[in-house]
Phi, psi and omega in degrees: 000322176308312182296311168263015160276307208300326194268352149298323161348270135001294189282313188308315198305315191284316178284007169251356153303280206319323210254007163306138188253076142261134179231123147260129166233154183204209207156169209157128217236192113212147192211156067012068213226138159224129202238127196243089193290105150002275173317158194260324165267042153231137188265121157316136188220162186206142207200106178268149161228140165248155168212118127325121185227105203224111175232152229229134170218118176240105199245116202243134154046238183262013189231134187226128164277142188241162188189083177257187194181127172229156193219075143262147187218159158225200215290312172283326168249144159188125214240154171248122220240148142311127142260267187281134171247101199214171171222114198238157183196170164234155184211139177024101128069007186225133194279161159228140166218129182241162166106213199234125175201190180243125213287344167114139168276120160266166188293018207232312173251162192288185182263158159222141189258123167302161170230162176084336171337096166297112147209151169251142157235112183223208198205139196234070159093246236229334193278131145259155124230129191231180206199132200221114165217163177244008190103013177255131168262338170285002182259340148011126174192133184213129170242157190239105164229158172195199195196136189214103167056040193095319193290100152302154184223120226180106180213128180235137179292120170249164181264097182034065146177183202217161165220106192282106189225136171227128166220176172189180183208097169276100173072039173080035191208128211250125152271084152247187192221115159214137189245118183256122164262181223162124156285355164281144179330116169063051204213340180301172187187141193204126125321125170210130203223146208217096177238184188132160202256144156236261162291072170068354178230148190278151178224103186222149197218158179193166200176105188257139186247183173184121189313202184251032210231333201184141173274173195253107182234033188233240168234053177310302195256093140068017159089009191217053171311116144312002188323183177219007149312101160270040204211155147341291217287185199283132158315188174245002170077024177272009106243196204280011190255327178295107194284119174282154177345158122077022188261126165318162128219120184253125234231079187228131161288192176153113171213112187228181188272135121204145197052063192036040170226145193272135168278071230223151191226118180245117179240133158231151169200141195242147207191186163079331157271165212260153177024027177235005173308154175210126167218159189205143167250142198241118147281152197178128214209090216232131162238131182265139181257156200288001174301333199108344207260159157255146174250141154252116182206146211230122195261159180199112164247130194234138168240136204208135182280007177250135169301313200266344175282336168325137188193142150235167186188148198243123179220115173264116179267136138217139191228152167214112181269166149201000000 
């Protein structure tokens, strides 16, 4: 009798494993990086770094718990951090979402990850609406969106600022618009970006501006900022990537297919401050290999109005999700 209660037991246990609805996915990176400083009083570097990713999703009925965890290291170091943790649901028509994540790099500030978190959403006929607070009222937050004619619309109330965002697309040709405006003095910033395909190659150009108050921290180029800043605010320009107050950037891609490798051609330049100027061309040259894994591998040549930040470099990536 022990014996078969136990292996009912057993059985109950196992069969409420099989029917949990958990998914793991992840990613996971490795780079190469050697950097050939112009100058002569700057030492050359060469550097392997990895990143790791692991995300965990557990889903009861209409309620899903998220659970992500990152291990990026370099040579000296390498530590494995909780990142975002939420629980999303619904109730009568309205999503909820609680617990810590990150609100995402825009083209305009850097990501920042909340703790605490609130937010709600539903929708009233052609109107979302949401609503964002962490316990704060300067954490405060209610967007308004819709779509007129093709046009998406988007404007969202901040705690003394706003966010404007429009896009549309015409005749194969992708349009935006986005705007941080600030009631502080000279502080406001906007973006505006212009894509579409032509004879087999994407094309995308964009031009971010920024009063002399605040800066541009986000994933402006080309989707790929480079800052070394982990934070919204302005850097401190300790290398050439890092962007000061009221400094511009104007943008252009070019991407095509050949020989099953994806190609990119990237020119940027940054400007509009007195001795800050910068600009750099990026080759970027990406394959998937039959392993599962992709190679990557991405040439950068920089011009920088500081002499010892001139540099080229070279970063060989394989990255793999699952």
């Amino acid at each position: 009798m022990k014996k078969q209660l136990l292996i009912a037991a057993v059985a109950a246990t196992m069969t409420s494993v099989a029917m949990a609805d958990i998914s793991i996915a992840g990613a996971a990176k490795v780079n190469y990086k050697t950097t050939d400083f112009d100058s002569a009083s700057v030492r050359d570097t060469n550097a392997f770094t990895n990143e790791m990713d692991l995300n965990i999703t557990g889903k009861s009925g209409a309620t899903t718990v998220v659970m992500n965890f990152a291990n990026d290291s370099t040579a000296a170091t390498s530590t494995l951090l909780s990142e975002d943790n939420y629980v999303k649901t619904s109730i009568e028509g309205v999503n909820l979402q609680v617990g810590d994540w990150d609100n995402g790099n825009n083209a305009l500030r850097a990501s920042e990850r909340g703790q605490n978190k609130f937010e709600a959403s539903t929708s009233m006929g052609p109107v979302g609406i949401k609503y964002q607070t962490s316990g704060d009222d300067s954490d405060d937050s209610v967007t308004l969106s819709t779509e007129l004619s093709g046009v998406a619309l988007s404007y969202k109330e901040k705690h003394k600022s706003e966010e404007i965002k429009v896009s549309t697309a015409v005749s194969g040709v992708s349009i935006s618009y986005f705007a941080m405006n600030s009631d502080t003095t000279n502080s406001d910033k906007s973006v505006v970006e212009v894509s579409g395909a032509f004879g087999g190659v994407d094309i995308k150009v964009a031009q971010a501006t920024a009063d002399s108050a605040t800066c541009i921290s986000g994933d402006t180029w080309m989707g790929d900022f480079e800052t070394t800043a982990s934070t919204a605010t302005c850097a401190s320009g300790t290398t050439a990537y890092d962007l000061s107050n009221g400094q511009d950037v104007r943008a252009i891609s070019l991407k095509t297919s050949i020989a099953g490798n994806t190609v990119e051609f990237r020119n940027v330049d940054v400007d509009d401050v007195t001795g800050s100027d910068m600009s750099y061309n990026k080759f970027i040259v990406t394959r998937p290999l039959a392993n599962g894994t992709t190679f990557e591998a991405t040439y950068t040549d920089l011009d920088d109005s500081v002499a010892t930040k001139d540099s080229a470099q070279l970063d060989l990536e394989l990255a793999v999700k699952f």
